[in-house]
C-alpha positions in Angstrom: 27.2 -0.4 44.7 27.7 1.8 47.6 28.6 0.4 51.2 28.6 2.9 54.2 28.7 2.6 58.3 25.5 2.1 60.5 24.4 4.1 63.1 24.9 1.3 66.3 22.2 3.0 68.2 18.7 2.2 68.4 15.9 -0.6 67.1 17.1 -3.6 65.2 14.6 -5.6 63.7 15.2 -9.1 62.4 13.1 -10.4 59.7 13.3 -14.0 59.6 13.5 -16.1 62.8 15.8 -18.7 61.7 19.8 -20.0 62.9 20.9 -16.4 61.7 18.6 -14.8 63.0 19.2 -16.2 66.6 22.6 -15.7 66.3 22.5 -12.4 65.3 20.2 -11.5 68.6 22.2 -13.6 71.2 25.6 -12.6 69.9 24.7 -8.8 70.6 23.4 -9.6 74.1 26.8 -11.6 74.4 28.6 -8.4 73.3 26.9 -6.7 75.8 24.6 -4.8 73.3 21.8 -3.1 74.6 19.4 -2.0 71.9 16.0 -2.2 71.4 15.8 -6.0 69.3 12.7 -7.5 67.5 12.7 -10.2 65.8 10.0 -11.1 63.1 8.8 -15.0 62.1 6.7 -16.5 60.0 6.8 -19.2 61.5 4.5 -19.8 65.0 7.4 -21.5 66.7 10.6 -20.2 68.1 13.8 -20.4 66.2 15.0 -24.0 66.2 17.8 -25.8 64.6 16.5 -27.1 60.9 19.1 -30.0 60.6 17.8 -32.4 62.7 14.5 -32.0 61.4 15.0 -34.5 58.2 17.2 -36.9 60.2 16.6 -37.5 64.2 13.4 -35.6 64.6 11.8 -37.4 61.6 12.8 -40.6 63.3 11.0 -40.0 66.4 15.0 -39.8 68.0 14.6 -36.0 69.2 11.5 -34.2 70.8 11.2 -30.8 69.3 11.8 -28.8 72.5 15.5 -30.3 72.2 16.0 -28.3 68.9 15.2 -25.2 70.3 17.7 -22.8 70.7 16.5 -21.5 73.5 13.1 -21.9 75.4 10.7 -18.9 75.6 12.0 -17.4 78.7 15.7 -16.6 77.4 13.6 -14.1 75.1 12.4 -12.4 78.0 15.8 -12.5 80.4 17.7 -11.4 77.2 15.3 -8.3 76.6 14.8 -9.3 72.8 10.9 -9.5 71.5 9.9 -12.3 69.0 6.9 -11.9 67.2 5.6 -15.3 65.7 3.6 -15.9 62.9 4.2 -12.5 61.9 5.3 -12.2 58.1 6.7 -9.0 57.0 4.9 -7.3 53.7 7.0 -4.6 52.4 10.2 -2.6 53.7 10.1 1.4 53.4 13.7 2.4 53.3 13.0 5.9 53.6 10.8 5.8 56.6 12.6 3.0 57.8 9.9 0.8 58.6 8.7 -2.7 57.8 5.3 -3.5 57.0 3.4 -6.4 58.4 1.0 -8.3 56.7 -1.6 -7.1 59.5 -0.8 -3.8 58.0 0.9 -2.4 61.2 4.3 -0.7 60.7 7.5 -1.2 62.9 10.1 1.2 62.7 13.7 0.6 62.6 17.5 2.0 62.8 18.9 -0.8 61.6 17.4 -3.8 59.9 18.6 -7.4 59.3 17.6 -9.8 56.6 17.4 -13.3 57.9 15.2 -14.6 55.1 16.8 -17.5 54.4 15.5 -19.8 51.5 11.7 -21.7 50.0 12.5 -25.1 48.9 11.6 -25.5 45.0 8.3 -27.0 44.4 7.2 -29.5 41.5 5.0 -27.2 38.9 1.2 -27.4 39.7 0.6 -28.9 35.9 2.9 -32.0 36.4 1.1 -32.6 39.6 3.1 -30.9 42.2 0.1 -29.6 43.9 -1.2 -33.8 44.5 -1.4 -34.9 48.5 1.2 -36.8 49.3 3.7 -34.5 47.7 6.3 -32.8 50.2 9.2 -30.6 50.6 11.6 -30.9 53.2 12.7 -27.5 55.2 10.7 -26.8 58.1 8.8 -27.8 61.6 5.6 -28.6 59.3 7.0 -30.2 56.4 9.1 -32.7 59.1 5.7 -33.4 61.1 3.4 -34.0 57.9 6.5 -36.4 56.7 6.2 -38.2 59.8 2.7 -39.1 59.4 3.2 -40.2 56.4 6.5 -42.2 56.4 5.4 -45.5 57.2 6.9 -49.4 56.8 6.2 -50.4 53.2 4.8 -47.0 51.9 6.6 -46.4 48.1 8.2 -43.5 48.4 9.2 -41.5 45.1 12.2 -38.7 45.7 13.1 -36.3 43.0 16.6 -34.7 43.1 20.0 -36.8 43.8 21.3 -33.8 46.2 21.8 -34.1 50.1 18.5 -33.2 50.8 17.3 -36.2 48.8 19.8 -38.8 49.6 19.3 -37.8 53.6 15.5 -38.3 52.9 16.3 -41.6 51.5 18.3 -43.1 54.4 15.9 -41.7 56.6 13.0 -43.7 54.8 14.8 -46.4 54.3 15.4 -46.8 58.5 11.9 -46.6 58.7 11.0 -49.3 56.5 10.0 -47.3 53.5 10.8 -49.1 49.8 12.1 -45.9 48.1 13.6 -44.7 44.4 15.1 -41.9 43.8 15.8 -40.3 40.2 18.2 -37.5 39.2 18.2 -35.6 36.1 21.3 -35.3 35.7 24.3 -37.9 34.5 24.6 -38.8 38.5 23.7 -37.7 41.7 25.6 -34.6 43.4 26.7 -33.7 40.3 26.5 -30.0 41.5 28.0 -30.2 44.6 30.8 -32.9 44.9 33.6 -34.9 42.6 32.7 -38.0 40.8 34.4 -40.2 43.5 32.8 -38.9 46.1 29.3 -39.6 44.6 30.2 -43.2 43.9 30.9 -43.8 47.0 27.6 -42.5 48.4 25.9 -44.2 45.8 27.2 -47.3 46.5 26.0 -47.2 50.1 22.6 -46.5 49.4 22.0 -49.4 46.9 23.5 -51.7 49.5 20.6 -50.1 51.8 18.1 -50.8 49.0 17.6 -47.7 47.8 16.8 -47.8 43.7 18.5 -45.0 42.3 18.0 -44.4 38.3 20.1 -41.7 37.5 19.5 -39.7 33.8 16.4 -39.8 34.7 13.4 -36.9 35.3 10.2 -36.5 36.1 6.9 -36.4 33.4 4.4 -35.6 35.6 2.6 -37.3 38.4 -0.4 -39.2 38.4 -3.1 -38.9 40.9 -6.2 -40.3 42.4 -8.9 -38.8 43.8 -6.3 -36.1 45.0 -3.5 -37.7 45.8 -0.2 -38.8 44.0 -0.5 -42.9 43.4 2.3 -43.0 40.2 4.7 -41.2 38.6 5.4 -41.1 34.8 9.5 -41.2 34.5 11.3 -39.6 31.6 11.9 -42.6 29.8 8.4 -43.7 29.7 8.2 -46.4 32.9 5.1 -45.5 34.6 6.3 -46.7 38.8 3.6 -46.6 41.6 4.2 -44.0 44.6 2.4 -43.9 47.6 4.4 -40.1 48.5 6.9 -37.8 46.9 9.6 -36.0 48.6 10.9 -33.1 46.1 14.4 -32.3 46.7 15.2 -30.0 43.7 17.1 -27.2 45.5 15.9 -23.8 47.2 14.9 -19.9 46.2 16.6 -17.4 48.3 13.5 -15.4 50.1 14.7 -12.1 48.6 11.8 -10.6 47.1 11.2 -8.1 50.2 14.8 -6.9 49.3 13.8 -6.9 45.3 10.6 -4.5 46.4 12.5 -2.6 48.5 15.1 -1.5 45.2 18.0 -3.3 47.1 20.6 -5.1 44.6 19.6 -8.2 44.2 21.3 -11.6 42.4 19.6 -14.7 43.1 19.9 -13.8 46.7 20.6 -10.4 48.7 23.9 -8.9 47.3 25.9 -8.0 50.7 29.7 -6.9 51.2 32.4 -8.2 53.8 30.0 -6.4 56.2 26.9 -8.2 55.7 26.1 -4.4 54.4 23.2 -4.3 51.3 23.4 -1.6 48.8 21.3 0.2 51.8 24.1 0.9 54.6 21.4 0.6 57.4 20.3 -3.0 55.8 21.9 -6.5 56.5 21.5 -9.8 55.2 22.8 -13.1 56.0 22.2 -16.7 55.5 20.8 -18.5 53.1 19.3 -15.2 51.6 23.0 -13.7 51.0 24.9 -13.2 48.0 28.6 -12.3 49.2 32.6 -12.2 47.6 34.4 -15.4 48.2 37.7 -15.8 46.5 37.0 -13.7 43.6 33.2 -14.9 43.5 29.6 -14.5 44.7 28.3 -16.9 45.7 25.5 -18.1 48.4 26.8 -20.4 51.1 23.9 -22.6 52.0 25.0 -23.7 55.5 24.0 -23.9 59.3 27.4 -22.9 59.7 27.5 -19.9 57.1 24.2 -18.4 58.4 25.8 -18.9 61.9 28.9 -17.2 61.6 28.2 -14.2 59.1 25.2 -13.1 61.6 27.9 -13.3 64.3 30.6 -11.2 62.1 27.4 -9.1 61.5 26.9 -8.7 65.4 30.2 -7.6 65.9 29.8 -4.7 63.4 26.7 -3.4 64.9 28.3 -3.4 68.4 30.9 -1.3 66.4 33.4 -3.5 65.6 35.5 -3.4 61.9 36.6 -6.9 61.0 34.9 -8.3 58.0 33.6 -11.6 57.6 35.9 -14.2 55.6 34.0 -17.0 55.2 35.6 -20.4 55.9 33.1 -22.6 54.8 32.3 -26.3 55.9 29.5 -28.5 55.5 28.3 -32.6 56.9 25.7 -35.1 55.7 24.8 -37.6 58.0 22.9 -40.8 55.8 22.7 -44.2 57.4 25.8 -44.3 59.8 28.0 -42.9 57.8 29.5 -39.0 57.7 30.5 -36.9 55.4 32.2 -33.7 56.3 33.1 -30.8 53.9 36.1 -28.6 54.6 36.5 -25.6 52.1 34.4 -25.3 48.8 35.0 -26.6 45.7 33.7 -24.4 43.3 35.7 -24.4 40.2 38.1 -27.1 41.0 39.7 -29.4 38.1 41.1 -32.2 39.7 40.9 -33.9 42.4 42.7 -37.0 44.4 41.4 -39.8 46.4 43.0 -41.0 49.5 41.5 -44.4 51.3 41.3 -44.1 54.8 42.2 -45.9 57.8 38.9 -47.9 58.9 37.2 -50.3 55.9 34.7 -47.7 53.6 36.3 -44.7 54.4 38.3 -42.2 52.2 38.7 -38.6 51.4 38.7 -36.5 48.3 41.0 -33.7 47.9 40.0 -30.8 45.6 42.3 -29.0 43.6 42.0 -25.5 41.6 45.1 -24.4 39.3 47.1 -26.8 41.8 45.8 -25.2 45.0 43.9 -26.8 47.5 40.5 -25.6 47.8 38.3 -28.3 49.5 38.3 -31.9 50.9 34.9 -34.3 51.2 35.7 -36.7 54.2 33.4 -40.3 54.4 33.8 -41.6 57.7 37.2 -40.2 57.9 37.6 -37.2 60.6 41.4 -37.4 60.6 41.4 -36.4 56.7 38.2 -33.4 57.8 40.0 -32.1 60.9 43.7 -32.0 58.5 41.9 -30.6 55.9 40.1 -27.7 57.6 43.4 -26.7 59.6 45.2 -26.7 56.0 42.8 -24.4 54.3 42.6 -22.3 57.6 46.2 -21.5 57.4 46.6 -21.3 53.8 49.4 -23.9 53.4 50.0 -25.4 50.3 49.6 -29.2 49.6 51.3 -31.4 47.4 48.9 -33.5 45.6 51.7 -36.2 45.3 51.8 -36.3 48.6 48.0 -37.1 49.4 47.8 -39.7 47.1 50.5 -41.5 49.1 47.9 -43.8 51.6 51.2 -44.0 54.0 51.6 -40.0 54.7 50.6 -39.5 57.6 48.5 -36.2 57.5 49.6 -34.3 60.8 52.9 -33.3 59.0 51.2 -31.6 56.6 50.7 -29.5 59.1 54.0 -29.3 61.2 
């Protein structure tokens, strides 16, 4: 791959009008940026934040206008045109314009991929395609939820992730009876330690939630249309008024694919947020990028948020590249969990109790470093964590195990 410098003068357009893409706009207005901007969305609202979505929104806690970033006339004072409902067809690097599926063109200096990433769907032949069946990543997937999530409905959900177990603790506030099944030998399996998924675990059967783990899907079985049952892996048949599928998410890369970018289940982009084409960007959920050795995709608010920021900077000229310093939360029920660091590749890992009654922390290890700490309702053990693996120091795993150490001199 070849990485080169971008020309910092003229149009930007942004395809995708998501948390990067946002950021990306309003941190060049901030540097004091004054190019031509446009940014492109699919969707026909303005770019809002997608967290609350599946948690306070769905409740009926947060009015949509709230999750805005900003309302319509910030576009206007800021000098930066959104086009909504406007997906992009095809990119022509060597005109350097992006085609829109009304078959207009819009030319471009520089271009920014802001794609982010389609939730996987259940195939049509196991009856994916029934009503009642949903997904659980934008403004239209929350509002079909919420006329749908009612007291007593059954509600079947499918993956033991984040994205599932948030659904679950969501349904289960709103008086929903709800199972949830996981394929694999437990839930989070992909994404945090053992002890950290017992613990979740534990808290959502104490909610009600049925969890049967080891277990997939057959297919579903409908009526009339919609899903009414669903045939598990071993055999039981269980009846489900609605599905939510939480199965993990596609990067949106196939515009990059078409347009002979490199391409590796997501956009491949350097310390730059530079493609294989110097006058393209990507960031996000879309991105593929280098971290400690690795690519990998960081599927974050935060991520998206900071690498279109480092990716601001080096439009408005600036050198620094982007080192990301990853961190992540789940909010289910009343508890938090807060991710500092990522734990790819670790192989062992200690478990320190915290302070209040149901807290505790899990410290990742890799080769005896200290790569990444999961914190449940414990901020003291998130906020010494982070500040750790922002200055690099080393930790003694000895020494977290000890429940008496207290964690600020780590630090000193």
């Amino acid at each position: 791959m070849v990485f080169g410098m971008t020309d910092v003068t003229g149009r930007l357009v942004i395809v995708g009008a998501g948390q990067a893409a946002f950021a990306l706009a309003a941190k060049l207005r901030l540097l004091k940026d004054t190019r031509a901007i446009t940014i492109l969305g699919a969707e026909p609202v303005l770019p809002y934040q997608r967290p609350p979505l599946s948690k306070k929104y769905l409740l009926g806690e947060m009015t949509f206008d709230r999750l805005l970033y900003r309302p319509e006339d910030w576009y206007d004072e800021n000098d930066v045109e959104i086009r909504l409902s406007t997906p992009v067809e095809a990119i022509d690097r060597e005109n350097k314009t992006v085609r829109l599926f009304d078959g207009s063109d819009i030319a471009y200096q520089a271009l920014a991929l802001a794609t982010g990433a389609t939730p996987r769907r259940l195939p049509s032949a196991i009856g994916g395609d029934l009503g009642g069946v949903s997904t659980v990543r934008d403004k239209a997937d929350a509002d079909r939820l919420a006329s749908e999530m009612k007291p007593g409905r059954r509600l079947l959900i499918v993956g033991g992730g984040y994205i599932g177990l948030e659904a679950a603790a969501v349904a289960r506030k709103l008086g929903l009876k709800v199972t949830l099944i996981e394929m694999a030998d437990r839930i989070l399996a992909r994404v945090a330690a053992r002890e950290t998924a017992d613990a979740i675990r534990a808290i959502h059967l104490a909610e009600g939630v049925r969890i049967h783990e080891k277990t997939g899907l057959t297919k579903l079985i409908g009526d009339e249309g919609r899903v009414k049952a669903a045939e598990l892996s071993d055999g039981r048949v269980i009846d489900a008024d609605m599905v939510i599928v939480g199965i993990g998410v596609t990067p949106n890369d196939r515009l990059a694919a078409d347009a002979g970018l490199e391409v590796q289940n997501g956009i491949v982009v350097d310390a730059y947020g530079r493609t294989s084409d110097p006058a393209i960007h990507a960031m996000g959920d879309c991105a593929v990028q280098g971290w400690n050795g690795q690519q990998v995709r960081l599927e974050s608010v935060q991520n998206a948020v900071d690498q279109a920021e480092a990716v601001a900077a080096i439009l408005a000229g600036g050198s620094e590249p982007y080192r990301p310093k990853p961190w992540f939360w789940s909010d289910q029920y009343d508890v938090k969990l807060q991710i500092a660091g990522f734990n790819l590749g670790y192989d062992e890992t200690v478990v320190r109790p915290g302070a209040r009654e149901g807290s505790l922390s899990v410290w990742y290890f890799r080769e005896g470093d200290f790569i990444a700490v999961d914190a449940i309702n414990d901020a003291k053990a998130y906020v010494s964590g982070k500040k750790l693996l922002e200055i690099g120091k080393p930790v003694d795993r000895l020494a977290i195990a000890d429940p008496n150490l207290d964690l600020k001199s780590l630090l000193a």
